[in-house]
C-alpha positions in Angstrom: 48.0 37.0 -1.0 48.3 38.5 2.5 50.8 41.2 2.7 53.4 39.7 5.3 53.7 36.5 2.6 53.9 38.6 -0.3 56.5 40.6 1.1 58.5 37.6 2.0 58.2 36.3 -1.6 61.1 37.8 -3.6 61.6 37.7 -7.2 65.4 36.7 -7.1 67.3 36.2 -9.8 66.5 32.4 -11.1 68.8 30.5 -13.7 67.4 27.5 -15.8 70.8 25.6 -16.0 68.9 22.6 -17.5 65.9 22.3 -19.4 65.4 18.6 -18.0 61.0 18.7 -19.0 61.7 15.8 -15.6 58.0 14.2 -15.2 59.4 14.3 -11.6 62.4 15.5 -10.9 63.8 14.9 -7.1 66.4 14.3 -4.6 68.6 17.0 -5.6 72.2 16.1 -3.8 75.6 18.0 -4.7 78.7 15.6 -4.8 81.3 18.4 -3.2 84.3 15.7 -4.2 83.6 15.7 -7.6 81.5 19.2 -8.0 78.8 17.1 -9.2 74.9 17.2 -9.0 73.2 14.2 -8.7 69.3 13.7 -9.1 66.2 11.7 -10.2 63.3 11.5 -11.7 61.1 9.6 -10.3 58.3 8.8 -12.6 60.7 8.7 -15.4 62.8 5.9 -14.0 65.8 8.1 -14.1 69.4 9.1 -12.2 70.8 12.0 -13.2 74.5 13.6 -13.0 75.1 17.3 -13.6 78.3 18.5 -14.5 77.8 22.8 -14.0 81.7 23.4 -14.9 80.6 21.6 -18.5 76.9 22.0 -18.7 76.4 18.3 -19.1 73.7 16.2 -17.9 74.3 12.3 -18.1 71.0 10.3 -17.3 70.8 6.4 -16.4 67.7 4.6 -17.4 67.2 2.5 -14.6 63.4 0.8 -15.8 61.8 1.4 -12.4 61.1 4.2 -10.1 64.0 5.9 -8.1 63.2 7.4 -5.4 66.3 9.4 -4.2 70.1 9.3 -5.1 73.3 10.3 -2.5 77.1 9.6 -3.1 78.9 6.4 -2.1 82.4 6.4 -0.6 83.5 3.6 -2.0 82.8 5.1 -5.4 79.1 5.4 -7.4 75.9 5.8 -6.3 73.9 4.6 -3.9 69.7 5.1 -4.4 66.5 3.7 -3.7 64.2 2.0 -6.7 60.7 1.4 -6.1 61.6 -2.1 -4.2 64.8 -1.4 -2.7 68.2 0.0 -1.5 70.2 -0.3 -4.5 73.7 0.8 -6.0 74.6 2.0 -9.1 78.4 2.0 -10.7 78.6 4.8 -13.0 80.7 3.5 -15.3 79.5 0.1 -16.3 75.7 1.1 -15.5 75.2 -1.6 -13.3 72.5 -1.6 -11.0 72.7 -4.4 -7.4 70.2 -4.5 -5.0 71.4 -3.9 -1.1 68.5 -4.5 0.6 64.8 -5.3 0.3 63.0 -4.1 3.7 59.4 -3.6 2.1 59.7 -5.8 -0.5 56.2 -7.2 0.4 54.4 -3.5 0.6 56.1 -2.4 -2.6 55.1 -5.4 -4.3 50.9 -4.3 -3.3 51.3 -1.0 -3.6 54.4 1.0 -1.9 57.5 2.6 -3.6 60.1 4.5 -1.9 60.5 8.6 -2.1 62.8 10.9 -0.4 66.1 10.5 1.5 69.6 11.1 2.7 72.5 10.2 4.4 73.2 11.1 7.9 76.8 12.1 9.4 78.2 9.1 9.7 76.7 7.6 6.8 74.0 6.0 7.0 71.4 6.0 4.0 67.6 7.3 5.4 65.1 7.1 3.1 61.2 6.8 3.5 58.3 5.3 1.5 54.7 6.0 0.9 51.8 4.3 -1.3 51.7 5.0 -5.6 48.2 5.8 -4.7 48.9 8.3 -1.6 46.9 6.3 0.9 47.4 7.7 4.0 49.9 6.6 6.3 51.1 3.2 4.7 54.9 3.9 4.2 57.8 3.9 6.8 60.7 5.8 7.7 63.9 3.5 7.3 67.7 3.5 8.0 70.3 1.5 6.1 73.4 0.9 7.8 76.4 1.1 6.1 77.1 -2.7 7.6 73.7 -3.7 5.4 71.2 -4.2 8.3 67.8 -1.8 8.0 65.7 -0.8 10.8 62.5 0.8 10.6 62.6 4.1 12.1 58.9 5.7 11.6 55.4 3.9 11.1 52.5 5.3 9.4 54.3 8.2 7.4 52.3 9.4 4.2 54.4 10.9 2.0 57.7 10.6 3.1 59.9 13.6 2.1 63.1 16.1 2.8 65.6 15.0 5.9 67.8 17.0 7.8 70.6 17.0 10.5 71.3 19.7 12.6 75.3 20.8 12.3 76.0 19.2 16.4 74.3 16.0 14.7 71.8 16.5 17.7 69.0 17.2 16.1 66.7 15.5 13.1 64.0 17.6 10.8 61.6 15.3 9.2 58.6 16.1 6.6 55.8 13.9 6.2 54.3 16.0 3.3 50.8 15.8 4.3 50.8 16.8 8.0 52.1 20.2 6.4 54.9 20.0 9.3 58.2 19.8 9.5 58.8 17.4 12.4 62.2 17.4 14.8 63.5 15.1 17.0 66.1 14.3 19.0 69.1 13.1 17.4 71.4 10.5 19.2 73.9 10.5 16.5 76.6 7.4 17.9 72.9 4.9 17.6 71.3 6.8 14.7 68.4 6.6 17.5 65.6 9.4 17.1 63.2 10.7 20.0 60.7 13.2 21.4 59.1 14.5 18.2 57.4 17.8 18.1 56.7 20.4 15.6 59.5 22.5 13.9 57.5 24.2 11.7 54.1 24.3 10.9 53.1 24.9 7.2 50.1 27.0 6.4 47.4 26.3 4.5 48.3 29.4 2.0 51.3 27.7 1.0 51.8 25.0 -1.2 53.1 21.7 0.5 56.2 20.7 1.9 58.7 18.6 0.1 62.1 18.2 -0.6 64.5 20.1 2.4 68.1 21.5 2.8 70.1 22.7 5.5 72.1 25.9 5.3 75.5 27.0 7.2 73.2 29.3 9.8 71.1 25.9 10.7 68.2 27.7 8.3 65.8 24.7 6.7 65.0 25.4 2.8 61.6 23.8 1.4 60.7 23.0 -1.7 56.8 23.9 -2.1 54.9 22.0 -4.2 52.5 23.7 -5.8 53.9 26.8 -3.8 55.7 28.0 -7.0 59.1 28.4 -4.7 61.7 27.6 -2.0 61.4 29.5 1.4 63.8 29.4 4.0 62.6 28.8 7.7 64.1 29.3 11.4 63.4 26.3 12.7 64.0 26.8 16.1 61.2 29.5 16.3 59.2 28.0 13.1 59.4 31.1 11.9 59.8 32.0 7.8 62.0 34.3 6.5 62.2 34.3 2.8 60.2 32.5 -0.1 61.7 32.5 -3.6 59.5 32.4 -6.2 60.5 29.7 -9.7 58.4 30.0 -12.8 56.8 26.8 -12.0 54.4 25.4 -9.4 55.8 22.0 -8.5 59.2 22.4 -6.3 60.3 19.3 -5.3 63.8 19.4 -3.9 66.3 21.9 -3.2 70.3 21.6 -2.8 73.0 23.6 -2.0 76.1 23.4 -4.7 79.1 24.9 -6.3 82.4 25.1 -5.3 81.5 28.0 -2.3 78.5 26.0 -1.6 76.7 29.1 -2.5 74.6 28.2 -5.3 70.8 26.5 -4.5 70.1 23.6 -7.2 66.1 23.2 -7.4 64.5 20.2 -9.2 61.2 20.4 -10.6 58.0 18.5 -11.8 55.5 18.4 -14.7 53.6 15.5 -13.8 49.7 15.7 -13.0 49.7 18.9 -15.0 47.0 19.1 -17.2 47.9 20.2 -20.8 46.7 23.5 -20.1 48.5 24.1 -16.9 51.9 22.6 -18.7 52.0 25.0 -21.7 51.7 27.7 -18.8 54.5 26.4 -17.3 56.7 25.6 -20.1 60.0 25.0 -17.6 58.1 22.6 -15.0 60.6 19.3 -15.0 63.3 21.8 -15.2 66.3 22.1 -13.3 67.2 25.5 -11.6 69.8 27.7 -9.6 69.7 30.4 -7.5 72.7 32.3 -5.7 70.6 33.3 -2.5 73.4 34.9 -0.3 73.9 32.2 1.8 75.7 29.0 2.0 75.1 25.0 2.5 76.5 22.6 4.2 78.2 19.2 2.7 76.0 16.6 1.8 77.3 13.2 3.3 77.7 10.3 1.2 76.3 6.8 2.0 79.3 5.0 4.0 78.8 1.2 2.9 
């Protein structure tokens, strides 16, 4: 390992808070209403709730996959399954579907990954092909009035989202390009323009996933197969800490806790072959680290 990246990749105190064995755990979002974690796994068809203050994980079988989860305001969840926007009432379990805008690529092929919601609510989420075909998903905003608009064409593997704390900016990773991409953010339209290159990944690294803001406007990437989360300056692209997990695949990182000082980091086992998982006994796992800094609030899906 070169010397300037294995300076920068610190052995920092790591807590397994929940020994989740997640095929694909993702989506990572902290519920600062309710001090509440919510994630997925993907490939195991699941939501997940964390309670830290109880150590309690609830899980909802949801028989499909499910690609990302945020708060609602008007109570529950709302997520993405492998065919749609959908929402999910905690208490009776019921899943509805909101909206279908690939329902024709999905059926062939496509299933929705990563997403959030902007500030004023509205749900972004992206989708790629089950078979990682290049440049077959879409980048795609659901309004909290129930209308979707496709944002991005020919995206890969659509992954971690990002808004800048004047809501002027957008940081957007395509996992494949190894780049985190930024735009400019017209926040009243939800409108994006001018992409360019926030951050370049290199090749030594592992790729780009799941991303999180913190309160200095500092990006946080999950590597997979980087064995960590580093923490970039977007606005020179430059890194400035990697910290390293006990696994290889990173997926998605979140900040939590009452201070928002804690970093919640979901995990994966799948594609592992048995060797590699008996190595990695944790992947699927779901961590924390307290890295000395703190998040911002995650906003909730406003329809």
């Amino acid at each position: 390992m070169p010397g300037e990246l294995a300076s920068l990749l610190m052995a920092e105190a790591v807590e397994l808070v929940l020994d989740a064995k997640a095929r694909l755990g993702e989506g990572a979002v902290w519920d600062a209403q309710r001090q509440l974690l919510y994630w997925v796994d993907i490939e195991g068809h699941e939501v997940h709730v964390f309670d830290p203050a109880a150590v309690r994980d609830r899980s909802f079988a949801l028989g499909d996959s499910v690609g990302t989860v945020v708060p609602r305001a008007k109570g529950g969840l709302a997520l993405t399954l492998g065919r749609a926007f959908a929402a999910l009432d905690l208490e009776t379990r019921k899943v509805s579907v909101l909206a279908e805008p690939e329902e024709e690529k999905v059926r062939h092929g496509n299933r929705f990954n990563d997403g959030k919601c902007d500030p004023r609510g509205r749900f972004w989420a992206g989708t790629m092909a089950v078979s990682e075909a290049p440049s077959a998903g879409a980048l795609y905003r659901f309004d909290p009035d129930g209308r979707v608009r496709r944002i991005l064409e020919g995206v890969s593997i659509s992954n971690g989202i990002a808004w800048s704390a004047a809501a002027d900016l957008m940081y957007y990773i395509d996992t494949p390009t190894r780049e985190v991409a930024v735009f400019d953010y017209d926040d009243a339209a939800g409108e994006v323009a001018n992409r360019r290159v926030a951050v370049r990944f290199p090749a030594r690294h592992g790729w780009p996933d799941g991303m999180t803001m913190d309160a200095e406007g500092m990006l946080w990437i999950a590597e997979w197969e980087g064995g960590c989360v580093s923490r970039w300056n977007p606005a020179r692209g430059k890194l400035l800490r990697r910290i390293a997990l006990p696994v290889s695949r990173v997926t998605s990182c979140a900040f939590g806790g009452a201070g928002l000082d804690e970093l919640y980091v979901t995990t994966a086992w799948s594609r592992l072959d048995p060797g590699q998982r008996r190595a990695q006994p944790l992947a699927g796992g779901l961590f924390r680290i307290r890295p000395g800094v703190k998040g911002v609030p995650a906003f909730a899906f406003a329809g």
